[in-house]
One Martini backbone bead per residue (centre of mass of N, CA, C, O) as a GRO file, in nm:
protein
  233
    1UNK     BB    1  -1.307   0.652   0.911
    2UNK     BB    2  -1.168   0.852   0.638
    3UNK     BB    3  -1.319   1.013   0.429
    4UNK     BB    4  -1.124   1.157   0.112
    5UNK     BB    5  -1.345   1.279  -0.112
    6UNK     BB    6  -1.386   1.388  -0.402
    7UNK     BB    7  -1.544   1.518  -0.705
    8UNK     BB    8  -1.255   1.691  -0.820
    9UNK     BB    9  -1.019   1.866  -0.915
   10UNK     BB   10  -1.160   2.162  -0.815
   11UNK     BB   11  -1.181   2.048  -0.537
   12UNK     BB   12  -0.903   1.981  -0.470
   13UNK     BB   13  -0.742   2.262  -0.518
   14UNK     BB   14  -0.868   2.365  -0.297
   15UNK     BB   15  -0.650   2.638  -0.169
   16UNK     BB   16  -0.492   2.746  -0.365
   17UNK     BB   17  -0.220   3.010  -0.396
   18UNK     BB   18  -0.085   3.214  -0.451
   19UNK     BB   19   0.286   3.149  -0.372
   20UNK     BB   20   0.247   2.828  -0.358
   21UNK     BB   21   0.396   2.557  -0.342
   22UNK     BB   22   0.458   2.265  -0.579
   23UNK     BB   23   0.416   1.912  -0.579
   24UNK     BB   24   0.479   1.689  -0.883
   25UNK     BB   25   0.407   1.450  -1.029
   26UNK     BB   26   0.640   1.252  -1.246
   27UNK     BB   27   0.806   1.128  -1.560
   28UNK     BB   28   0.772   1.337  -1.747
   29UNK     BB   29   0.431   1.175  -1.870
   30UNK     BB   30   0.511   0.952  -1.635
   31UNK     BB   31   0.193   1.024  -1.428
   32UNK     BB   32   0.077   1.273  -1.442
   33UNK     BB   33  -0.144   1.505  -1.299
   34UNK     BB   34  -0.364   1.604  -1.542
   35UNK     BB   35  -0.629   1.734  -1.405
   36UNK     BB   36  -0.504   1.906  -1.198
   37UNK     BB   37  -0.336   2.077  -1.372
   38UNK     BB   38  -0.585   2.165  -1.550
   39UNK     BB   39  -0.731   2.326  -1.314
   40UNK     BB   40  -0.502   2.538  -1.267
   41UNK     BB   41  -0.526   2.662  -1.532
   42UNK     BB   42  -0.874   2.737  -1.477
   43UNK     BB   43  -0.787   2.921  -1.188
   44UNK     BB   44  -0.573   3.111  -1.227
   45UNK     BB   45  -0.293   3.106  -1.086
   46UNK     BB   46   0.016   3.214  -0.967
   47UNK     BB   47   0.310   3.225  -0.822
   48UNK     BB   48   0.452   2.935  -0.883
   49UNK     BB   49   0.616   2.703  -0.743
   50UNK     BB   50   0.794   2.399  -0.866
   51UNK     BB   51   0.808   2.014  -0.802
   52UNK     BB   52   0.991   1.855  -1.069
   53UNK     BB   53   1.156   1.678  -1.260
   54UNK     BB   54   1.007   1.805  -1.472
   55UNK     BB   55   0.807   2.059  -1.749
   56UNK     BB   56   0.698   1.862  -2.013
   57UNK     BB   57   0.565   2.020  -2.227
   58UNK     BB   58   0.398   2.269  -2.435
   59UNK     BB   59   0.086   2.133  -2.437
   60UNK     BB   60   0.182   1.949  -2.123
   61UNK     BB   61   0.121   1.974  -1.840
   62UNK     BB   62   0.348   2.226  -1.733
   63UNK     BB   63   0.321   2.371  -2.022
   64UNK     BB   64   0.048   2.496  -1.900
   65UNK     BB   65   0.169   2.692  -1.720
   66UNK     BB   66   0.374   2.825  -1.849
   67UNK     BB   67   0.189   2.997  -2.089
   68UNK     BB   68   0.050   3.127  -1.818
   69UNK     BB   69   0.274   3.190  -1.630
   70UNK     BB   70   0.203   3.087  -1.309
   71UNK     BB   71   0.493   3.062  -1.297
   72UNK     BB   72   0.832   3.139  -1.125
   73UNK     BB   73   0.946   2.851  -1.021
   74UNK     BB   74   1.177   2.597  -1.080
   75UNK     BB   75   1.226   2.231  -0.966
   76UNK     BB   76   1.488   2.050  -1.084
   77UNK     BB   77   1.674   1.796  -1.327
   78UNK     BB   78   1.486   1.864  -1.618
   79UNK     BB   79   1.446   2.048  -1.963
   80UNK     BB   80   1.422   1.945  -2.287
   81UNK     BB   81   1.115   1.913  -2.405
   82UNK     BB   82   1.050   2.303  -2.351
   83UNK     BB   83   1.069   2.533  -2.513
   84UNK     BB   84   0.907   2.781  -2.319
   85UNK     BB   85   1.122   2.733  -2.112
   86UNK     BB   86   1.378   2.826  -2.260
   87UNK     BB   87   1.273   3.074  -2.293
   88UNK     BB   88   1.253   3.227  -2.013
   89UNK     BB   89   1.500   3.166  -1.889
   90UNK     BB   90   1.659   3.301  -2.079
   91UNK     BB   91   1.506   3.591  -2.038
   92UNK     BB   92   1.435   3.572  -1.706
   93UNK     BB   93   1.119   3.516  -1.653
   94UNK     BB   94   1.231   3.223  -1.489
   95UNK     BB   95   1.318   3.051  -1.189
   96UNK     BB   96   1.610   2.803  -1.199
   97UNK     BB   97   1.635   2.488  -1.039
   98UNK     BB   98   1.885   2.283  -1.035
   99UNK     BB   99   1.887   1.928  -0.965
  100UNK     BB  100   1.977   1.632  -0.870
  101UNK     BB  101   1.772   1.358  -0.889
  102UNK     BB  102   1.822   1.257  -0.672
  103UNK     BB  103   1.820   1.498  -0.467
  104UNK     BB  104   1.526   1.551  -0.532
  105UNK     BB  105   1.429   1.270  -0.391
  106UNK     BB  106   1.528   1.295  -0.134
  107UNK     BB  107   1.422   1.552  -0.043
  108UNK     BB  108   1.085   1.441  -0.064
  109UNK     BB  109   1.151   1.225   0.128
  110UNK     BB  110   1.249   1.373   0.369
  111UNK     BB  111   0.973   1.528   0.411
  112UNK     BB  112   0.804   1.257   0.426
  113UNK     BB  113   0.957   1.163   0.715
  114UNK     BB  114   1.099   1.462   0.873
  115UNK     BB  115   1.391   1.541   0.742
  116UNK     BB  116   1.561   1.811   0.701
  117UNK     BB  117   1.853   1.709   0.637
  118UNK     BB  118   2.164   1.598   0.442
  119UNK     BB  119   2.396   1.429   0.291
  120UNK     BB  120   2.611   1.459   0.000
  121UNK     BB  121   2.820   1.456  -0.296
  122UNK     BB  122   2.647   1.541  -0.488
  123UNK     BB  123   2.757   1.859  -0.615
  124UNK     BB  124   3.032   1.882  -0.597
  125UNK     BB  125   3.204   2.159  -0.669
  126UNK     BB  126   2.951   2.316  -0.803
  127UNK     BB  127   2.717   2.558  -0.812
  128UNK     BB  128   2.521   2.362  -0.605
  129UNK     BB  129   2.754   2.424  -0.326
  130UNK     BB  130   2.700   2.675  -0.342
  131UNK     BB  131   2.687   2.792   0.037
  132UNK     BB  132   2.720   2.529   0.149
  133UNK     BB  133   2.765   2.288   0.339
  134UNK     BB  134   3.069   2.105   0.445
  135UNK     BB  135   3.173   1.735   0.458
  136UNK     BB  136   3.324   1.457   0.606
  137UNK     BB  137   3.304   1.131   0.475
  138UNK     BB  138   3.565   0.899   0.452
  139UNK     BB  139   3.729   1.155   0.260
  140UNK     BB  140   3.447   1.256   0.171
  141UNK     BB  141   3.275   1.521   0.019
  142UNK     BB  142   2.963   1.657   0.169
  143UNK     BB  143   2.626   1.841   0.116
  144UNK     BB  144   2.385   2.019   0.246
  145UNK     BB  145   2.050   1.923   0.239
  146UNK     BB  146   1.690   2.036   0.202
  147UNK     BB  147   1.402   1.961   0.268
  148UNK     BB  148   1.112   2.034   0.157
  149UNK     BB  149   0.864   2.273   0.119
  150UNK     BB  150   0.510   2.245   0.112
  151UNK     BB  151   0.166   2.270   0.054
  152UNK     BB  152   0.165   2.105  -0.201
  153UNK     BB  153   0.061   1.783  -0.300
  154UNK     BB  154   0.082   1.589  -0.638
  155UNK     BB  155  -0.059   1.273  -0.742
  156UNK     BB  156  -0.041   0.981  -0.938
  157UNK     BB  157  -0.272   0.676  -0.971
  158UNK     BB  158  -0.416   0.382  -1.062
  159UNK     BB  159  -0.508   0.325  -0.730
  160UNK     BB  160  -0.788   0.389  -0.487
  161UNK     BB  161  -0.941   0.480  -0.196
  162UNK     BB  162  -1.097   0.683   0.052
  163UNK     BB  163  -0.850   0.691   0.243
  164UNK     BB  164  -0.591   0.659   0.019
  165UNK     BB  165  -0.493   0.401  -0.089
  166UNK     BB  166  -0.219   0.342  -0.273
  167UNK     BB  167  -0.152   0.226  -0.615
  168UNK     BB  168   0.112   0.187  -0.842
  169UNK     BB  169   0.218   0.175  -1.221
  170UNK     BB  170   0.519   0.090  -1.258
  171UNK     BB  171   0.678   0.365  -1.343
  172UNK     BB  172   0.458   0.588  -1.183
  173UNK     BB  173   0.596   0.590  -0.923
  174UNK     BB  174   0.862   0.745  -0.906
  175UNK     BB  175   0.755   1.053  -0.769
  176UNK     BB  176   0.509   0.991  -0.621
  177UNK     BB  177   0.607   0.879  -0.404
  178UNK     BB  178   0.771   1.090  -0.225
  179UNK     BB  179   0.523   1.290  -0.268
  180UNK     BB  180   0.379   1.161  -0.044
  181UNK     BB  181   0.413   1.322   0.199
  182UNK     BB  182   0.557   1.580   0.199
  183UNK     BB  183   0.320   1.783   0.256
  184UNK     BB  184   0.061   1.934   0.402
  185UNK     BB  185  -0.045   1.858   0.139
  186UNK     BB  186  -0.250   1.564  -0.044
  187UNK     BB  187  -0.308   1.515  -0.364
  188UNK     BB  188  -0.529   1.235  -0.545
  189UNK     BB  189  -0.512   1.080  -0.866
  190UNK     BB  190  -0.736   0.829  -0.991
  191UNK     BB  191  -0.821   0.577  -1.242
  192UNK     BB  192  -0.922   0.416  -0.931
  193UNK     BB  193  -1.218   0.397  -0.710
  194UNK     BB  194  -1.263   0.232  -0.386
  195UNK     BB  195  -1.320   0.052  -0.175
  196UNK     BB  196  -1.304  -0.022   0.132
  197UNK     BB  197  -1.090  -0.362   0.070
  198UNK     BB  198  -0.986  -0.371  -0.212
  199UNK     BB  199  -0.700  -0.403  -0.126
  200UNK     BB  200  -0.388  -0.499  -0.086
  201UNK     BB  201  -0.207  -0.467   0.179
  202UNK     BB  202   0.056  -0.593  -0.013
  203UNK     BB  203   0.022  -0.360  -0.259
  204UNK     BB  204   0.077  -0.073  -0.108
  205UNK     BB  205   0.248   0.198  -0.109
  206UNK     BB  206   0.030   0.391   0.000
  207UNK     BB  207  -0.098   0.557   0.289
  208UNK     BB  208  -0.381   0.705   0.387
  209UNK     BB  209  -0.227   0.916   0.616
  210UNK     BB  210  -0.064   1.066   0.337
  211UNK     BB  211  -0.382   1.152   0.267
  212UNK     BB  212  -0.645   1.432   0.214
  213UNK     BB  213  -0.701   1.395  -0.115
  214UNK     BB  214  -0.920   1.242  -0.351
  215UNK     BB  215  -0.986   1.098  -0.709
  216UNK     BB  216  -1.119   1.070  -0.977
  217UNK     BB  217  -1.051   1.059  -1.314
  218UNK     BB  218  -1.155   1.145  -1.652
  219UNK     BB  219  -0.870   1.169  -1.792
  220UNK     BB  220  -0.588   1.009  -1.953
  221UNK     BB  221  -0.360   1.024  -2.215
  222UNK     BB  222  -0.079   0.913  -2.192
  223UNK     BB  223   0.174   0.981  -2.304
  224UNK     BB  224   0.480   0.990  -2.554
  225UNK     BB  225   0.730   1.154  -2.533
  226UNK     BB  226   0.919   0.930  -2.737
  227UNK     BB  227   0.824   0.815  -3.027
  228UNK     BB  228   0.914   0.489  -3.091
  229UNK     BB  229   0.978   0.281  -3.402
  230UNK     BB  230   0.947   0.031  -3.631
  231UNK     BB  231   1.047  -0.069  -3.939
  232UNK     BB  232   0.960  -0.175  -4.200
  233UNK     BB  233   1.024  -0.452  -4.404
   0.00000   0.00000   0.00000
């Protein structure tokens, strides 16, 4: 049994380099390793390509990398909820792949699985298919897409053990799940850390020779993207 806790974020990211792709998980503000997160942002790491379903708010998540320049190439599939990012893209000063959400979910899964590359019809005909292989099935044409390369995958669950093993709660299963050894490395920020054999192996999502690195944060905000309430009558 190998024991693959770390003492916190600062020491899960030990190895990230500038230049370096990374895989994060969390759909909006639901589920984002946000430990992770922001000790990148206190490593000063630069010229990151970052792969997250959206790009978080002005100023939380992936929006606090981008304020400190940090990203250099953004791969997605939404960015409306962040004024920084649409600021920098309309400049110039950002690259950015926008992807459909499906095939965004597909590359990571396919990384995840080690297929290199699948057939899709999505973004047929648009900018998306522009350079791609072009096939028929069924005489439908699809799109050759390749699964994504990454050095680090990082990814937020609710429980975990020291092996590794994941249980994700809710909607946070989202992106988290696909990006899960999806990359070279996988670090793993759990709200609680338990001992093996203390989870239930029916209900374990990711198993732990998918990750490398895992570590219990110290506080998540779980921000609500767009909080909506009833008036009082």
């Amino acid at each position: 049994m190998i024991d693959k806790r770390v003492k916190n974020a600062k020491e899960a990211i030990n190895g990230i380099e500038d230049g370096m792709t990374l895989m994060l998980g969390g759909f909006g503000l639901c589920g984002i390793p946000e430990n992770s997160i922001n000790a990148l942002v206190e490593s000063d790491v630069k010229d990151l390509t970052c792969i997250s379903n959206n790009a978080g708010v002005d100023d939380f998540g992936l929006g606090l990398l981008l304020h400190k320049r940090q990203i250099t190439k953004m791969i997605s599939s939404y960015v409306g909820e962040n004024a920084e990012f649409e600021r920098q893209m309309l400049s110039g000063e950002l690259e950015v792949e926008l992807t459909p959400q499906g095939t965004l979910a597909e590359k990571c899964r396919a990384a995840q699985a080690g297929i290199p590359a699948f057939y899709t019809p999505a973004g047929y005909g648009t900018e998306i298919a522009e350079g791609k292989e072009v096939k028929d099935f069924d005489g439908k044409p699809h799109i050759l897409e390749h699964a994504y390369k990454a050095d680090y995958s990082i990814v937020k669950a609710w429980k975990g053990d020291h092996v590794g093993n994941l249980i994700f709660k809710g909607s946070a299963r989202n992106f988290n799940h696909p990006m899960a050894g999806a990359a070279k490395i996988t670090i793993a920020e759990v709200e609680e850390l338990v001992e093996p054999g203390t989870l239930d192996p029916n209900e374990i999502h990711i198993p732990g020779i998918m990750i490398q690195r895992i570590f219990q944060g110290e506080k998540f905000e779980k921000r609500i993207e767009q909080r909506t309430v009833r008036t009082k009558e």
